[in-house]
C-alpha angles and dihedrals in degrees: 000000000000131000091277095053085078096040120085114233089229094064117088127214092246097145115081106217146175123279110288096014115100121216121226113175109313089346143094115201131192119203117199118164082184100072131075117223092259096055089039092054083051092051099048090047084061102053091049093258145102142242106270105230116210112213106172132033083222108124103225 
């Protein structure tokens, strides 16, 4: 599976974001699989972010 396979086609890049992060609407997303949780929520703490939460299976 690679990146676009979670990203839906209808969603634009619209966000300008920093190298490796990916913009979807307003937002800028990392995705790591080499992280636990513990050392992902510390990254995103130092980048000035937050852990996305995903609360339904439903695609936009």
């Amino acid at each position: 599976m690679s990146l676009s396979d979670y990203i839906p086609s209808k969603c634009s890049k619209t966000m300008s974001c920093s190298e490796d992060w990916i913009g979807v609407g307003k937002k800028c997303f990392y995705f790591s699989d080499t992280r636990n949780w513990t050392a992902s929520k510390r990254f995103c703490s130092s980048q000035g972010s937050e852990l996305a939460q995903i609360d339904t299976q439903r695609i936009w």
